[in-house]
Residue, then its C-alpha position, 0 to 999 in steps of 0.5 A: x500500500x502507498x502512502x503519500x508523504x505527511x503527519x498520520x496520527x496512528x491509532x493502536x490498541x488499547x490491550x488487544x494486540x489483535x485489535x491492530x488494523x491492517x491499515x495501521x500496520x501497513x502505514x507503520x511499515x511504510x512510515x520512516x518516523x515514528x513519534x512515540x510517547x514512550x519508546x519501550x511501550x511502542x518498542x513492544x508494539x513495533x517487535x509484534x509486528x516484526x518491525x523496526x523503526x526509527x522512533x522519536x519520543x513525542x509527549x506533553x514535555x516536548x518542545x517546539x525544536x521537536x515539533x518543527x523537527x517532526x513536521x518538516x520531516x513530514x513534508x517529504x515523509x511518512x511520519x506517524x504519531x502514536x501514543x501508548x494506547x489508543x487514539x493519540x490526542x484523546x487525553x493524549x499528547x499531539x494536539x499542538x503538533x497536529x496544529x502546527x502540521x496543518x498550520x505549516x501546510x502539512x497533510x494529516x491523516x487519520x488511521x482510526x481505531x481503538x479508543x477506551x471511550x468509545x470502546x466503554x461507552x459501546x458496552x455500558x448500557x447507558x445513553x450514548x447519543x450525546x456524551x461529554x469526554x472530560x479527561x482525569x478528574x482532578x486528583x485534589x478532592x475540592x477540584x474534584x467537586x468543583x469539576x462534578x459541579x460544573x459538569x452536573x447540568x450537562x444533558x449528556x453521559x458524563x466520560x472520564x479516565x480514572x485510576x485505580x487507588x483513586x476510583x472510591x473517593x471519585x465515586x463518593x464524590x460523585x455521590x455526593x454531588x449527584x445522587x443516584x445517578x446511574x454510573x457505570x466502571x469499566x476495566x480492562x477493555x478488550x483484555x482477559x479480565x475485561x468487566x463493566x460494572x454498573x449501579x449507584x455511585x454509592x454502591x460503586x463506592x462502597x465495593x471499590x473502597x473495599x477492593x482497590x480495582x486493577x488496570x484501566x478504567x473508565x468512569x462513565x456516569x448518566x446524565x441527569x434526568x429531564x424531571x430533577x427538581x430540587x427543594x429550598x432545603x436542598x439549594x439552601x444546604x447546599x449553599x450553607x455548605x459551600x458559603x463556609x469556604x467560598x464568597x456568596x458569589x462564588x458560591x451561588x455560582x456554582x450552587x446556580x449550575x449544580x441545581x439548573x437555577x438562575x444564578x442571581x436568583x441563588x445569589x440573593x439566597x446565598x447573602x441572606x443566608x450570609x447575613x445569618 
């Protein structure tokens, strides 16, 4: 197969090495570059598929020296943009160097494949004609709700990479500011111990607080209903909650998104209840 000279950004498996398409294969064959993100994990890759190529690493710490290196290369090459997993770019790095391959005149080309959110979204058994993909949530607990917080109105499944020794407490905070919403943890797609685990995210919690999960995961949570209502009791817990480390400002914002409520309506609350 023949490929013209430019910048590929090359999708790999994300456990199964067999998931490999043959496109992808070919243009790794043909491809005189290969960026990587960590050159023994693709090394395992490239040694699979009886290939050996020159690889050059290309991560969130690379420089503008390498990307211009890497697109003027592309001008009169096959280069190929890998990442250590997946489709490059989705919490991936490469975004700049795309951009600055397009600015630069540079052709750039898609091989589709693998990717752990479609992948786990396909499989979760909740609603998937509108999702919202939000990377890590932030690893600090107060970031993390304020996250929770600003996503909790979004009409639309909720999609986010998660770590093992981390999945509990994210869980509880999803609770937390949640409630019941359905939520759905999905590990080790396409490898041996694959499994896709749904309930409450109290439920979640509490089986993962007791048995640390291994491997990859993806957190997925359903989106809010359409009949949500909530009572003054709760916007006003929720704001005396929030008013003990935020400005009445601050807090009526986010207790404004997190309740679907005009935000100068919440505010007028959040200063009464101050002046209390």
């Amino acid at each position: 197969m023949m490929f013209e000279s430019g910048l590929y950004v090359v999708a790999t498996p994300i456990g199964n090495l067999a998931d490999m398409s043959q496109r992808a294969i070919d243009l790794l064959e043909a491809a005189e570059i290969v960026a990587v993100e960590d050159s023994r994990v693709t090394g395992k890759l490239l040694h699979h598929l009886g290939l050996k190529k020159k690889m050059r690493r290309y991560n969130d710490y690379s420089g503008e020296a390498e990307r211009e290196s890497l697109v003027a290369a592309a001008r009169g090459a096959v280069v190929a943009l890998v990442s250590d997993a997946g489709t490059p770019l989705i919490s991936d790095p490469g975004y700049k160097l795309v951009r600055s391959a397009r600015e630069a005149g540079v052709p750039v080309f898609t091989i589709p494949g693998a990717s752990a959110v479609t992948a786990a979204l396909s499989i979760c058994g909740l609603p998937t004609d509108r999702f919202l993909f939000a990377g890590f949530l932030p690893n600090k607990a107060k970031a993390r709700v304020e996250t929770l917080t600003e996503l909790g109105q979004v009409k639309a499944t909720l999609v986010f990479y998660e770590a093992g020794p981390r999945l509990a407490a994210s869980l509880s905070a999803i609770a937390e500011t949640y409630g019941d919403r359905e939520v759905a943890v999905a590990r080790e797609l396409t490898k041996k111990f694959e499994e896709v685990v749904t309930g409450t995210a109290s439920e979640l919690a509490a089986r993962y607080a007791a048995q640390e999960p291994k491997g990859e995961i993806v957190l997925i949570i359903g989106p809010p209903a359409d009949d949500v209502a909530y009572d003054t009791g709760d916007v006003d817990a929720a704001l005396r909650e929030a008013l003990d480390t935020m400005s009445a400002a601050k807090a009526a914002g986010v207790i404004a998104k997190r309740f679907g409520l005009e935000r100068s309506d919440v505010y007028a609350r959040a200063t009464q209840l101050k002046s209390q």
